[in-house]
C-alpha positions in Angstrom: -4.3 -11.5 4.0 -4.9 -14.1 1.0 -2.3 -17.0 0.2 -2.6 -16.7 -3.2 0.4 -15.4 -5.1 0.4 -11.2 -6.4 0.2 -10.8 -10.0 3.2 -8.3 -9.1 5.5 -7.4 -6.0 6.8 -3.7 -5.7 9.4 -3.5 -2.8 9.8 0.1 -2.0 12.6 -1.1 0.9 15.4 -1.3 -1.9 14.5 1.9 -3.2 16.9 4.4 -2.4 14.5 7.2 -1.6 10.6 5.4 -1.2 8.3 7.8 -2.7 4.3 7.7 -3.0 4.7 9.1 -7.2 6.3 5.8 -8.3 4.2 3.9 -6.4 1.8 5.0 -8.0 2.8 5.4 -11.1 3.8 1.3 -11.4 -0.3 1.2 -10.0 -1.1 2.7 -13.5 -0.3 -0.2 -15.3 -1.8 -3.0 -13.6 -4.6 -4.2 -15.4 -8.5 -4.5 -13.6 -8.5 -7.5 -11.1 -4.7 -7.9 -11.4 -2.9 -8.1 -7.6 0.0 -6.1 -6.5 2.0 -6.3 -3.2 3.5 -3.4 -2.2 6.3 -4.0 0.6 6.9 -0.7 2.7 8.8 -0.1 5.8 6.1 2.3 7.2 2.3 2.8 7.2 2.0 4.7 3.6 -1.4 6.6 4.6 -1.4 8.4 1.5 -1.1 5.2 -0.8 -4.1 4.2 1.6 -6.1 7.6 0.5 -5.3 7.3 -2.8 -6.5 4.1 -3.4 -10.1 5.1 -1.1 -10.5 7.8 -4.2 -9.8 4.8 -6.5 -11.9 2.1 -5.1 -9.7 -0.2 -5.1 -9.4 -2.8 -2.6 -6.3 -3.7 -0.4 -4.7 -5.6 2.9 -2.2 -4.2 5.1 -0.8 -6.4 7.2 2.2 -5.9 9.6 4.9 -8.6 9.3 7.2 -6.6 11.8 7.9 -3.4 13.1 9.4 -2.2 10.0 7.6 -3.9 7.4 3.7 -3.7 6.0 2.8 -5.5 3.2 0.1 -3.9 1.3 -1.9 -6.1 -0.9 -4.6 -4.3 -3.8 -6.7 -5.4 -6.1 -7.0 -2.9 -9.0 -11.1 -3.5 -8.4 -13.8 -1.6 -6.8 -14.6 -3.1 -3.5 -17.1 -2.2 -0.6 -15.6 -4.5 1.9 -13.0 -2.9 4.8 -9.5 -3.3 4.6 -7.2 -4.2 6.8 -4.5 -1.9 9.4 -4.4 1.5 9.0 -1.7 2.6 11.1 -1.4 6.4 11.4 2.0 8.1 12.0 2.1 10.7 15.0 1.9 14.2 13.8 5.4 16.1 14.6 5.0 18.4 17.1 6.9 21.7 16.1 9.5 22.7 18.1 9.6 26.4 19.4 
Protein backbone atom coordinates (compact mmCIF):
# COMPACT_ATOMS: atom_id res chain seq x y z
CA UNK A 1 0.00 0.00 0.00
CA UNK A 2 1.52 3.66 -0.78
CA UNK A 3 3.28 5.77 1.97
CA UNK A 4 2.04 8.78 0.90
CA UNK A 5 -0.54 10.50 3.17
CA UNK A 6 -4.75 10.19 2.24
CA UNK A 7 -6.34 13.30 1.28
CA UNK A 8 -9.00 11.99 3.93
CA UNK A 9 -9.28 9.15 6.66
CA UNK A 10 -12.91 7.72 7.45
CA UNK A 11 -12.74 5.37 10.51
CA UNK A 12 -15.77 3.33 10.56
CA UNK A 13 -14.35 1.55 13.99
CA UNK A 14 -15.78 4.58 16.18
CA UNK A 15 -18.89 4.53 14.48
CA UNK A 16 -21.50 3.20 16.57
CA UNK A 17 -23.24 1.04 14.05
CA UNK A 18 -20.60 0.84 10.57
CA UNK A 19 -22.74 0.93 7.72
CA UNK A 20 -21.86 0.71 3.83
CA UNK A 21 -24.64 4.07 3.11
CA UNK A 22 -22.31 6.60 4.89
CA UNK A 23 -19.48 5.25 3.57
CA UNK A 24 -20.48 5.92 0.71
CA UNK A 25 -22.11 8.81 0.93
CA UNK A 26 -18.66 10.66 2.54
CA UNK A 27 -17.17 8.88 -1.12
CA UNK A 28 -19.54 11.38 -2.92
CA UNK A 29 -17.61 14.23 -2.01
CA UNK A 30 -14.16 13.41 -2.72
CA UNK A 31 -13.04 15.12 -5.61
CA UNK A 32 -11.35 12.98 -8.85
CA UNK A 33 -7.75 11.84 -7.85
CA UNK A 34 -8.35 12.76 -4.24
CA UNK A 35 -7.32 9.65 -1.62
CA UNK A 36 -9.36 8.31 1.04
CA UNK A 37 -8.58 5.60 3.70
CA UNK A 38 -11.29 3.90 4.90
CA UNK A 39 -10.39 1.94 8.37
CA UNK A 40 -12.88 -1.11 8.86
CA UNK A 41 -12.82 -3.84 11.27
CA UNK A 42 -13.96 -6.41 8.56
CA UNK A 43 -13.56 -7.16 4.84
CA UNK A 44 -16.41 -4.60 3.45
CA UNK A 45 -17.05 -6.74 0.10
CA UNK A 46 -19.77 -4.53 -0.88
CA UNK A 47 -17.69 -1.25 -0.56
CA UNK A 48 -15.27 -3.50 -2.80
CA UNK A 49 -18.34 -3.99 -5.47
CA UNK A 50 -19.30 -0.77 -5.34
CA UNK A 51 -16.24 0.77 -6.15
CA UNK A 52 -15.68 -2.26 -9.28
CA UNK A 53 -19.06 -0.42 -10.71
CA UNK A 54 -17.23 2.95 -10.12
CA UNK A 55 -13.84 2.28 -11.43
CA UNK A 56 -12.23 3.44 -8.89
CA UNK A 57 -9.06 2.17 -7.67
CA UNK A 58 -8.20 0.89 -4.05
CA UNK A 59 -5.70 -1.18 -1.53
CA UNK A 60 -6.88 -3.35 1.09
CA UNK A 61 -4.43 -4.32 3.31
CA UNK A 62 -4.81 -6.26 6.62
CA UNK A 63 -3.01 -4.58 9.62
CA UNK A 64 -4.51 -7.24 12.04
CA UNK A 65 -7.23 -9.57 12.48
CA UNK A 66 -9.63 -6.87 13.08
CA UNK A 67 -8.60 -4.11 11.04
CA UNK A 68 -8.38 -3.51 6.98
CA UNK A 69 -7.41 -0.37 5.76
CA UNK A 70 -8.93 0.40 2.51
CA UNK A 71 -7.14 2.89 0.40
CA UNK A 72 -9.15 4.51 -3.08
CA UNK A 73 -8.48 6.73 -5.41
CA UNK A 74 -11.60 8.42 -6.69
CA UNK A 75 -9.96 7.53 -10.47
CA UNK A 76 -10.52 4.97 -13.04
CA UNK A 77 -7.88 2.35 -12.84
CA UNK A 78 -7.28 -1.00 -14.74
CA UNK A 79 -4.69 -2.26 -12.40
CA UNK A 80 -5.78 -5.15 -9.50
CA UNK A 81 -6.18 -4.27 -6.18
CA UNK A 82 -5.15 -5.63 -3.33
CA UNK A 83 -7.01 -8.45 -0.49
CA UNK A 84 -10.30 -9.31 -1.04
CA UNK A 85 -11.27 -11.25 1.87
CA UNK A 86 -14.66 -12.88 1.62
CA UNK A 87 -16.79 -13.59 4.77
CA UNK A 88 -18.27 -17.24 5.08
CA UNK A 89 -21.79 -17.45 4.09
CA UNK A 90 -24.03 -18.42 7.30
CA UNK A 91 -25.27 -21.59 7.14
CA UNK A 92 -29.03 -21.63 8.20
CA UNK A 93 -29.89 -23.47 11.03
CA UNK A 94 -32.85 -25.93 10.77
Amino acid sequence: MSEEAPDWILDTQRMRRPRLGPVIEALEDVDRDETVVVITAISPVPLYDHLDERGWHYETERISPNEWHIRITAAESDEDSGERLRRPRRQRLR
